[in-house]
Structures are given as structure tokens and as C-alpha cells.
C-alpha positions in Angstrom: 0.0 0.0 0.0 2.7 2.7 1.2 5.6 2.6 -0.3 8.3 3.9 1.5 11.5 4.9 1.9 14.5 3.3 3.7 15.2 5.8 5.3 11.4 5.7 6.8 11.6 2.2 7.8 14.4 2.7 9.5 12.9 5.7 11.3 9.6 3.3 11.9 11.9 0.6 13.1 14.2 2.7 15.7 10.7 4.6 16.7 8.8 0.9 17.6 12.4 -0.4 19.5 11.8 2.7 21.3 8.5 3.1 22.1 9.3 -1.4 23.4 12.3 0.0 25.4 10.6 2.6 26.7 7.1 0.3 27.7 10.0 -2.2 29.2 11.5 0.6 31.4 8.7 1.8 32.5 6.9 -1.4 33.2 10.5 -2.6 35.1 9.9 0.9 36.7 6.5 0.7 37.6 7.2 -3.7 39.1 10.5 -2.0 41.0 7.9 0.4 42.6 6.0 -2.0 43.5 8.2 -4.1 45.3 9.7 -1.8 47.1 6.2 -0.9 48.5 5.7 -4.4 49.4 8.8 -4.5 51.1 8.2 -1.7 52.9 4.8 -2.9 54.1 6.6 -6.0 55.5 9.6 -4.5 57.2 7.0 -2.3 58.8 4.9 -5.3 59.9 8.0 -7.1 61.1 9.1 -3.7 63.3 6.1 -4.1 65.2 5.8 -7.2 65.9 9.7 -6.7 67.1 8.3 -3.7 69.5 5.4 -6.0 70.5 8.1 -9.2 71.5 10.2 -6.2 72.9 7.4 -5.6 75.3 6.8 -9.5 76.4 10.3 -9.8 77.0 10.7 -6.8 79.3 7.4 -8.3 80.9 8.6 -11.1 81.5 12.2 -10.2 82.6 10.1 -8.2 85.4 8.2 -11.0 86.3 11.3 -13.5 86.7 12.8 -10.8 88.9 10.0 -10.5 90.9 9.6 -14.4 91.5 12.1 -15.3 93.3 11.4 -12.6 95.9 7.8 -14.6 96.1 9.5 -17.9 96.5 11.3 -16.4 99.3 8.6 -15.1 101.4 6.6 -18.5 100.2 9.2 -20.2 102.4 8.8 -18.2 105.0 4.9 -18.7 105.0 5.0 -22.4 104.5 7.1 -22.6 107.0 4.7 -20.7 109.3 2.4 -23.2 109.0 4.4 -26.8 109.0 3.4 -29.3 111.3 6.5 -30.9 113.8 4.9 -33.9 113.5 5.2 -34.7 109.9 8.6 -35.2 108.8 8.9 -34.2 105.3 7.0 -30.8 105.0 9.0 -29.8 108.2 12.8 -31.0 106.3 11.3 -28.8 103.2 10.4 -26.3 104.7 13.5 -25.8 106.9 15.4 -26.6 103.8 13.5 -24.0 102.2 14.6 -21.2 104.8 17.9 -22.2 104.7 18.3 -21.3 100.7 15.8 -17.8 101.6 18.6 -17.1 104.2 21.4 -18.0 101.4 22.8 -21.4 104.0 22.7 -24.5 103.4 21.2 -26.6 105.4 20.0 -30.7 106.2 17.8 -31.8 108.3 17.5 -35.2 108.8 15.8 -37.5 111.7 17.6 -38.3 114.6 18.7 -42.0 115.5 16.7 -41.4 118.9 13.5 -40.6 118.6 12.0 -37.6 120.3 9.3 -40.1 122.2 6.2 -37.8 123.8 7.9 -34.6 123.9 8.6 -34.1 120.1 10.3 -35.2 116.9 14.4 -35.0 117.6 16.7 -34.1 114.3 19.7 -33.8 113.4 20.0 -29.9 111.7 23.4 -29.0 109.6 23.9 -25.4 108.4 26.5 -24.0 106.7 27.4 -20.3 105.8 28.3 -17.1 106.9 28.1 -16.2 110.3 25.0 -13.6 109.4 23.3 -15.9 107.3 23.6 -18.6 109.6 22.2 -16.5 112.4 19.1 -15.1 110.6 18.3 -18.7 109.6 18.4 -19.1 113.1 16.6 -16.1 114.5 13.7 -17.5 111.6 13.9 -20.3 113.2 12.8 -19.3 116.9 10.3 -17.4 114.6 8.0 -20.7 113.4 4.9 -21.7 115.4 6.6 -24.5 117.3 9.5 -24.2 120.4 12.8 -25.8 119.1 14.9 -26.9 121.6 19.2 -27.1 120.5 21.5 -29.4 122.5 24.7 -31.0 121.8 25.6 -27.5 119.2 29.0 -27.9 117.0 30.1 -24.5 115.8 33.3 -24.6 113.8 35.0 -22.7 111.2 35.6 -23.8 107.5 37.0 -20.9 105.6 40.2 -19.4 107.9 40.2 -15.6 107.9 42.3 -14.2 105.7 43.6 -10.7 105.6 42.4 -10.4 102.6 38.5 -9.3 102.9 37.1 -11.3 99.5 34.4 -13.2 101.3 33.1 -13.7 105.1 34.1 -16.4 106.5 32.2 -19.5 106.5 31.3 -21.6 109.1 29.6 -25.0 110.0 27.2 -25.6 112.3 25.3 -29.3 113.5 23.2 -29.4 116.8 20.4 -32.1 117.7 16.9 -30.1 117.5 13.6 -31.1 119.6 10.5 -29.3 118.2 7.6 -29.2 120.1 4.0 -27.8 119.1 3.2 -24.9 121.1 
């Protein structure tokens, strides 16, 4: 139909590669665009789920602090309320001040037994000095009278001049509890 001229085709030809090019760029421009809204839209989705996970774990670090301070004064409750009579909620519970008070301690059943006048045991503690004696002041604290005979106090750690920790002592007696 039209006849044309070389120089028109190639005109026509460069124009179409073009205008293709062009549609190709901008199309690349328009999927670029695109993703990088997506992206954006994710990363923001995944910051606040970060702040959100930020806040549990600061929740949660409070709470872990704050339970051991209720396991302590659980021990000191329970203990409150143990019976002499029953051996093993009284060794737990004992046991149980003894790590509040930061000893250790055992308390285990005497080879005698206590007969009418209470359950006799054999109670080790070891520690500092101040430890050892506010595990015992909790002691003369519980709901029963605890009677000490046959006391062994001795020293484990020498004292040194050097002030990097108290010294530590030892301390087994033979303990009578009776109800009050």
C-alpha cells in the first residue's frame, strides 16, 4: 500500500524499538515500585511485631525478677504453717529457709526418737556467720519451740587478711520441736 522509503523504515523501526524500550522501562519501573512498597509494608509489619516481642520480654524479665522474691517469702509462709509432726513438709520447709537465708542446710531424723515430747533431728547449716544466724533467729520465729542441745560451731574458711568473702562456718546441733 505505502511505499516507502529506507530511510522511513528505518525511522519506523528505531521509533517501535523505542517506544518497546521505553514500555519495558517503565513497566520494570512501575514492578521496582511496586516491590519496594511491598517490602516496605513487610519490614514495617515485622518492626512491630519486634516492639510487640520487645514488650513480652521486658514483661517477662520483670516478672522472673520479681519471682524469686515470692519464692522467698513462700518459704517463710509455708514454714509458718508446718506441722513438727510430719517429717517431710517440716525437712522442706527448713530446707527451704535455709536457701531464703542463702545457707545450706539438712535436716534429717535423729537415730533417737524424740518419744512424747517431740520429733528429735539432726539440723546442719553452713554459711556465713550472718546468714547462719538469721536462719536461726527465723527459726525461733516458726509456730513450734525448738529446743538445741549438743551444738557444734566450727569454722571452714580461715580468715584471711584479705576481705574477698566472710568467712564460713559449720554448724550441727540435735533439735527437739515441740508444738506450742
Amino acid at each position: 500500500m505505502f511505499s516507502t522509503s529506507p530511510g522511513v523504515k528505518k525511522f519506523l523501526a528505531t521509533a517501535a524499538a523505542a517506544f518497546i524500550v521505553t514500555t519495558g522501562a517503565f513497566g520494570g519501573y512501575l514492578a521496582a515500585v511496586q516491590y519496594a512498597e511491598t517490602s516496605w509494608h513487610v519490614l514495617a509489619g515485622a518492626r512491630q511485631e519486634l516492639i510487640q516481642l520487645e514488650k513480652r520480654r521486658m514483661a517477662l524479665t520483670v516478672a522472673s525478677r520479681t519471682f524469686p522474691d515470692f519464692g522467698r517469702k513462700r518459704e517463710i509462709i509455708q514454714a509458718a504453717f508446718i506441722d513438727p509432726s510430719e517429717p517431710l513438709p517440716l525437712i522442706e520447709s527448713i530446707e527451704g529457709l535455709g536457701r531464703r537465708d542463702g545457707v545450706i542446710t539438712k535436716l534429717t531424723l535423729a537415730a533417737t526418737p524424740g518419744g512424747a515430747g517431740g520429733e528429735e533431728y539432726v539440723l546442719s547449716v553452713n554459711g556465713s556467720f550472718h546468714n547462719v544466724m538469721s536462719f536461726l533467729a527465723h527459726l525461733e520465729s516458726l509456730r513450734f519451740l525448738a529446743e538445741l542441745r549438743d551444738t557444734e560451731l566450727d569454722r571452714i574458711a580461715p580468715v584471711s587478711a584479705e576481705k574477698t568473702a566472710p568467712p564460713s562456718i559449720a554448724m550441727s546441733t540435735t533439735i527437739r520441736l515441740i508444738p506450742r
